[in-house]
C-alpha positions, 0 to 999 in steps of 0.5 A: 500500500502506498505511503498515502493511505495512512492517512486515510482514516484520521479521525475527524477532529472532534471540536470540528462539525461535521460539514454535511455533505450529499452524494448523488448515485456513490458506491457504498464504499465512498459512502463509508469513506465520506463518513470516515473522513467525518461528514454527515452524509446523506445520499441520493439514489437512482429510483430506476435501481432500487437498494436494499432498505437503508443501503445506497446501490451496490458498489463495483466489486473490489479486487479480490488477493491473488493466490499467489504470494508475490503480488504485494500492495492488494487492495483491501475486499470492503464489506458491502454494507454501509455504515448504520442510519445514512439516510438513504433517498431514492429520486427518479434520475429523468425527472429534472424537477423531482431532482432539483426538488430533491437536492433544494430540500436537502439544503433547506431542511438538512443543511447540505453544504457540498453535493458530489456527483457520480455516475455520470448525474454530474452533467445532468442539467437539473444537478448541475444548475441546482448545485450551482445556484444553491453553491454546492459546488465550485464548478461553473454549471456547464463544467460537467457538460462541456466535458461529457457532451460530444458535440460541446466538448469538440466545439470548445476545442475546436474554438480554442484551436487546442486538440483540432478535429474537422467535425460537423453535426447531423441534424437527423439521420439523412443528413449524415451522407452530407456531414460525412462528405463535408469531412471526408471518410473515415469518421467517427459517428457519435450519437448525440445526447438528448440534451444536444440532440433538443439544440441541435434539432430545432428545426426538425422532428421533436425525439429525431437523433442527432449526430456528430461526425468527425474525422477518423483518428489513427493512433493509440488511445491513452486514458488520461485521470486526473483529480481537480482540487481548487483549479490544480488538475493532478495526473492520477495516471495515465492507462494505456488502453486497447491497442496501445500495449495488446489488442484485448487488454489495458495496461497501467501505468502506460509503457509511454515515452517522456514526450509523448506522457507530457504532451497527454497529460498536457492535452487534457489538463487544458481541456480542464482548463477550458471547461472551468473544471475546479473540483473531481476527478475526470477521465479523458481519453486521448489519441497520439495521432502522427500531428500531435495528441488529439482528446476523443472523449472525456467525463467529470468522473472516475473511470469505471470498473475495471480500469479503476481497480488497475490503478489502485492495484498499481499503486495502492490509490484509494479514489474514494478516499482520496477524493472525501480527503481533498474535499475536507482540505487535505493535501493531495498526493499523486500515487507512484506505480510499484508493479503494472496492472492489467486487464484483459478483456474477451467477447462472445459471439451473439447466441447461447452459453453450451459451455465454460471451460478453464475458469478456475485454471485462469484464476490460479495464474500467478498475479490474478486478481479477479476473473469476472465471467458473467455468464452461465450455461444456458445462457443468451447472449444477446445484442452485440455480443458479450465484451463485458468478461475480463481477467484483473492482473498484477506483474512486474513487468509489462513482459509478465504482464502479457505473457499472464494474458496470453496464458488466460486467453489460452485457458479460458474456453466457451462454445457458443450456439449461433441461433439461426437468426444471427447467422 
């Protein structure tokens, strides 16, 4: 574990009161994290996802300890259970006046003074324009929006001349031949959000998508996280993701050169800069194109499972509790990499689960940490195919590292009937 985590459970002085704080769709283990560091917590859920009474919803599942020995600095497995008497409230997410209702009381009748927002309700516009007005947060109300939003993130880069991609909007879907002629293939088409799809569809038929086409970006995608306390922005780290280190797998930190680490660092610290961003973690995504890095995505958030567990495999970087410490003033320390972590992913063909083989075999390889399989036999996959199964793993070497991967792909089998509607 990293030198940082010792001060993670400092007790909260006890002549201090408590600084009420709202937390919109945590996991439960940034729920016991916030009332560690000594704030009085109250919480809003997702009315779509009921919990358990008394319980926010479940948290991602922690890195599990390896059976091999040779694999220190293992996150701890937290329980499942939140500390007793968190008042728990569920709101209905796309209802932006129960939300903003919701948020206005807890100020009013609890005394809320911070709200932090996760799973991606940040950018929500009722969140986002409530929190602002009733100064819960020192982010200006589109911070969030110009970050997680396609159409208004390029514009804003595209407008400061930082990152420049050739990019046009389709009003509907008839219009995409022309945007996409007005850019020149290759592309990249995104559907736009309904917030983007509304501005952008003014003219045309009301619940009608919207797109945005932008050039193709050749080169390797790197995630770039970073935590914003009073406007700083720290590098977290840098995760180098599919096809930058292995075709199926992400690697932290990333094997980078020192140019090419600085120049995606750079790039997304002053997308930060630019949206206003003053508090929280984001996670940008940037390609290092033959002109220079190029920012593809970003989101005011943590990255999700599993590429939130390599970081703290590597390095020992509790994310929830270093966030509830930044919030409570405490000074933040960016974490150092003594190993690599890795995860590797697989998808399955649309059809039926037959079988399973090589499971327990793959979790007994030296370094594995997890091996998340989410499916039975007899079971459908549907739409696209599966790609949500992977293997967590920890090395000493990026050449440890991929011969682990290697040896689970080897491993791991399953036999798939194709039904005769997706041949």
């Amino acid at each position: 574990m990293s030198a940082t985590a010792d001060r993670y459970r400092e007790p909260h002085p006890p002549d201090s009161a408590p600084q009420r704080l709202l937390l919109l769709c945590p996991s439960n283990r940034l729920v016991r994290e916030a009332v560690a560091a000594g704030f009085a917590v109250r919480v809003l859920a997702d009315a779509t996802l009921p919990p358990k009474p008394g319980k926010p919803p479940k948290p991602a599942e922690p890195p599990r300890s390896p059976k091999s020995a040779n694999t220190p600095n293992t996150p701890d497995s937290p329980d499942d259970d939140v500390p007793p008497g968190i008042p728990v409230e569920l709101v209905d997410l796309t209802d932006e006046t129960t939300l903003a209702e919701a948020i206005d009381a807890s100020v009013r009748v609890h005394g809320t003074q911070r709200l932090l927002a996760f799973a991606g309700t940040a950018a929500l516009p009722a969140v986002a324009k409530t929190a602002a007005r009733l100064g819960l947060t020192p982010n200006p109300v589109d911070a969030a929006r110009l970050l997680g939003e396609p159409a208004a993130m390029r514009a804003l880069l595209n407008g400061s001349r930082h990152s420049y991609v050739p990019a046009a909007q389709a009003r509907t879907a008839q219009e995409l031949p022309a945007a996409v002629e007005e850019i020149g293939a290759p592309v990249t088409v995104r559907t736009l959000p309904p917030s983007a799809q509304t501005a952008a569809c003014r003219s045309g038929s009301a619940g009608e998508r919207s797109y945005l086409v932008e050039q193709y970006l050749e080169g390797p995608e790197y995630g770039v996280v970073t935590l914003t306390v009073d406007g700083m922005h720290r590098v977290v780290g840098v995760v180098a993701l599919h096809g930058a280190w292995h075709p199926s797998s992400h690697l932290f930190p990333a094997p980078l050169g020192e140019r090419d680490e600085a120049e995606a660092r750079a790039i997304a610290t002053e997308l930060l800069d630019l949206a206003g961003y003053e508090f929280g973690y984001a996670y940008t995504v940037v390609v290092l194109t033959a002109d220079g890095p190029r920012v593809v995505r970003s989101r005011a958030d943590y990255p999700d499972e599993p590429l939130a567990s390599l970081i703290e495999l590597a390095t020992g970087f509790r994310a929830e509790a270093e966030l509830v410490q930044a919030l409570a003033g405490k000074p933040v320390n960016v974490p150092t990499a003594d190993r690599y972590a890795a995860v590797a992913s697989y998808r399955l063909p649309v059809g039926r689960l037959l079988s399973v083989s090589g499971l327990e075999s793959v979790s007994e390889l030296p370094g594995v940490h997890r091996v998340h399989f989410p499916y039975a036999s007899g079971d459908d996959i549907a739409g696209h195919g599966g790609a949500d199964g992977y293997v967590l793993l920890s090395a000493e070497s990026t050449q440890e590292a991929a011969e682990t991967v290697t040896a689970a792909a080897r491993l791991l089998r399953a036999e798939v009937s194709r039904r005769p509607d997706h041949i």
